[in-house]
C-alpha positions, 0 to 999 in steps of 0.5 A, a space after each residue: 478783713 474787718 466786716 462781719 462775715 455773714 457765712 450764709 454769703 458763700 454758700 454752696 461754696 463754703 458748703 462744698 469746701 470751707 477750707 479756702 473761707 478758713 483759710 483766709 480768715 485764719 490767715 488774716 483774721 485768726 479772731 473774727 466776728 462772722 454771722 452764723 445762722 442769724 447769731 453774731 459770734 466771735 470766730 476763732 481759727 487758729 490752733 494755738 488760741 484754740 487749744 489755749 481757749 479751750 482749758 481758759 476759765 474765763 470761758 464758759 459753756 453754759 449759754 445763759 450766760 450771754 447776753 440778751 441778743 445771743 440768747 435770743 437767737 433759736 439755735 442759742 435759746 433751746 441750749 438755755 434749759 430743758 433736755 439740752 443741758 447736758 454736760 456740754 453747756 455746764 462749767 465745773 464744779 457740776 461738769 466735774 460731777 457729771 463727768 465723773 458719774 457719765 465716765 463710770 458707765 463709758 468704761 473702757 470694758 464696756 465699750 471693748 465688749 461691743 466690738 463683737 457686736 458691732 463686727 457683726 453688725 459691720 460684717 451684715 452691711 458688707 454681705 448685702 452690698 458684696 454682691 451687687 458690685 456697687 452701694 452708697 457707703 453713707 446711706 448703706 454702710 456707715 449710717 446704719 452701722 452707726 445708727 444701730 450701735 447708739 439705738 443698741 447702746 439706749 435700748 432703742 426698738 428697730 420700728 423707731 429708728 427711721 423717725 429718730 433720724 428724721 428728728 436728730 437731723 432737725 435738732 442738730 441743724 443738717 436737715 438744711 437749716 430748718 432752725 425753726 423746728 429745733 424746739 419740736 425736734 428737740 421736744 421730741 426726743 426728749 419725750 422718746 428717751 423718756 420713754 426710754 428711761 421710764 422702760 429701762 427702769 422698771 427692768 432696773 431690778 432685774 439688771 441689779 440682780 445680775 450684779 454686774 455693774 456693766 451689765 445690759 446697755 449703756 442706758 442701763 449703766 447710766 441708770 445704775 450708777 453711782 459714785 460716793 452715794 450720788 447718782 445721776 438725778 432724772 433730768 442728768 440722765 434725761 439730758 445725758 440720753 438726749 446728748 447721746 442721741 443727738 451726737 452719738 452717730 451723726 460723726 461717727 458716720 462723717 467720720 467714716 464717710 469723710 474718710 473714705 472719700 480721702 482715701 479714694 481721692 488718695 490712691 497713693 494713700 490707699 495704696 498704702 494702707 492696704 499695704 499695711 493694714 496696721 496703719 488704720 489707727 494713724 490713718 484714722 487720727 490722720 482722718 479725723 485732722 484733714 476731714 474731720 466730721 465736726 467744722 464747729 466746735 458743738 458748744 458755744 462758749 461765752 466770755 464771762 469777762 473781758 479777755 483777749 483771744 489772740 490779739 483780739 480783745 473781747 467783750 463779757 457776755 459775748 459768743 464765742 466759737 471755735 473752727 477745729 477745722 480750720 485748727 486742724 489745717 493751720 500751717 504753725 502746726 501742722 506740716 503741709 496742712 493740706 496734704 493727707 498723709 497718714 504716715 503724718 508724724 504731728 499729732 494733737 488735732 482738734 477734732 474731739 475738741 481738747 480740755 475738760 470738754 473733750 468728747 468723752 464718745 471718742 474711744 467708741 467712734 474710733 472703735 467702730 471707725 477701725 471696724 468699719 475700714 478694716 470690714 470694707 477695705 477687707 471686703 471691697 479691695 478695689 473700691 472705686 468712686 461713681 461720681 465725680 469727687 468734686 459735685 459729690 452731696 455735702 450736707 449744709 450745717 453750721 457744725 456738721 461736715 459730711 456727704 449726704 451719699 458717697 457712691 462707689 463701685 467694687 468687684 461683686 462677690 456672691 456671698 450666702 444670705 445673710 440676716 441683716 439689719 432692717 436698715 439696710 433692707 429699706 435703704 431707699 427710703 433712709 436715704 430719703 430721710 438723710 438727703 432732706 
């Protein structure tokens, strides 16, 4: 396979099931120049130069450094500055400094004190579907569960939610490609979490006189903390806020929408997890390998001198990127790749990606991911699907796999009224806002 690959080629295939395109290239050009939304990129696919890769100096995450043509391209350049130069596009020493001040207020105290919180919120969604006997789990369960647990964690107000959404999908490319619009999508944002700050902020003394230093939201901790005198400055923590924002909820819901439908496509599967509920963390890492909610590694890295990925020796100053669901499947790691086996014994994907850079948000999606399968499997025992598995919705992005809907039907149960999130009450028209 010595062309480059433009993947815009095998669309709505690769869309609707990337794996056999993965395969392939993993099998016959592990390391590859393909063409992914206009940009010319070196495509890795294999675990072992993945993993290798990801923890190589040589590679660097900031996107200024690549040369003129990549930079140029709309999707590389609004990565070059502004509110997108969060801690995904920094190389140590300031990685390493952000890192350490960011993970001061992701504590793991903080993020088990929402557990109730997000119960609840779980808890709410299933009331209003239990009755009707049928509901679309992304647009009805998963994305507004996911939704308001990052809006809470910012301080966000309920009425601003639906047009957050709208933005986020323009910034982060699923709202069908529409790169033209990154820049104002993104500006956007930008101005909101501001808005934010500025609010957060001028309650910051209130927050102080607590004397709790997990006190109040997330923002509320970015805000406040501090390590051996240094804080975050105002545009660390614009730049932090933005980053939540943008990739705080989207694969929390893939990964629960993504799950569910290989549950149900795996009745044998199912069968056993109900069987021993226990089995939801494996089950989830198990998830997270076979249908993980990012295709594309989020930040794309560049060679800062010539190297060698595999056996395929690369310029300076070139893009790279990497396919942690082709990484997830490679066969040299992974026993029967394709198969979904949450009894699996190998561990070690890729999914919240590996070295310095790993996704510091992963101890937060996989608590709300064990909530919401424990709360639906709980609630809906015999959940089935409503439409064929095989035509079902896929959003098109080049870092995103998830369902625009995943209909189900289950036994109805009447339950009491319940106060619930507005989301849920104006589903029809969030799931308008998903589906563009």
């Amino acid at each position: 396979m010595s062309e480059c690959l433009d993947l815009a080629s095998w669309e709505p295939a690769y869309t609707q099931n990337p794996y056999p395109l993965l395969a392939r290239l993993r099998a016959q050009a592990p390391v590859s120049k393909v063409v992914i939304d206009g940009l010319s990129v070196w495509l890795v696919t294999r675990y072992d130069d993945i993993r290798n890769a990801l923890s190589d100096v040589r590679l660097s995450n900031d996107p200024a450094l690549a040369d003129a043509a990549t930079r140029a391209v709309p999707w590389v350049e609004v990565a070059v500055s502004g509110v997108t130069r969060h801690m995904l596009r920094l190389d140590p020493p300031d990685h390493t400094r952000l890192r350490r001040l960011v993970a001061k207020a992701f504590t793991p105290r903080r993020l088990e004190a929402m557990r109730p919180r997000i119960q609840q919120i779980a808890g709410e969604l299933l009331a209003t579907i239990q009755p009707r006997g049928r509901a679309d789990l992304v647009t009805e369960f998963a994305l507004p569960l996911a939704l308001t647990v990052i809006a809470e964690l910012l301080g966000a107000p309920l009425t601003e939610r639906e047009e957050l959404v709208r933005w986020v999908n323009v910034a982060i490319g699923t709202d069908e490609g529409d790169i033209a619009r990154m820049p104002q999508a993104l500006a956007w944002i930008g101005n909101y979490v501001a808005r934010l700050i500025e609010r957060k902020q001028q309650q910051q003394q209130q927050l102080e006189q607590v004397g709790d230093a997990e006190a109040g939201s997330l923002l509320d901790g970015l805000i406040a903390v501090r390590d051996e005198g240094e804080q975050l400055n105002h545009d660390e923590l614009l730049a932090m806020s933005v980053l939540l924002v943008t990739a705080g909820y989207e694969t929390t819901v893939h990964l629960i929408g993504n799950g569910l439908l290989t549950l149900l496509r795996n009745p044998d599967q199912y069968a056993v997890l109900r069987a021993d509920p226990r089995l939801i963390g494996p089950a989830i890492e198990e998830f997270l390998r076979y249908e993980p909610p990012v295709k594309l590694a989020v930040a794309l890295r560049v060679t800062t001198t010539e190297m060698t990925i595999g056996d395929v020796l690369i310029p300076a100053h070139q893009p790279v990127l990497f396919s942690f669901a082709a990484a997830n499947r490679d066969p040299a790691h992974f026993v029967d790749p394709d198969r979904f086996d949450i009894l699996r014994a190998e561990r070690g994907h890729l999914a919240f990606s590996h070295g310095i850079h790993v996704c510091l948000g992963a101890p937060l999606a996989r608590l709300e991911a064990e909530i919401a399968f424990t709360t639906l499997l709980a609630g809906c025992p015999d959940l089935a699907l409503a439409a064929d598995p095989d035509n079902l919705p896929w959003r098109r992005s080049r870092l995103i796999r998830g369902l625009k809907a995943l209909p189900v039907t289950f036994t109805a149960v009447v339950t009491e009224p319940s106060p619930v999130v507005d989301l849920c009450d104006r589903r029809r028209e969030q799931h308008d806002l998903v589906a563009r």
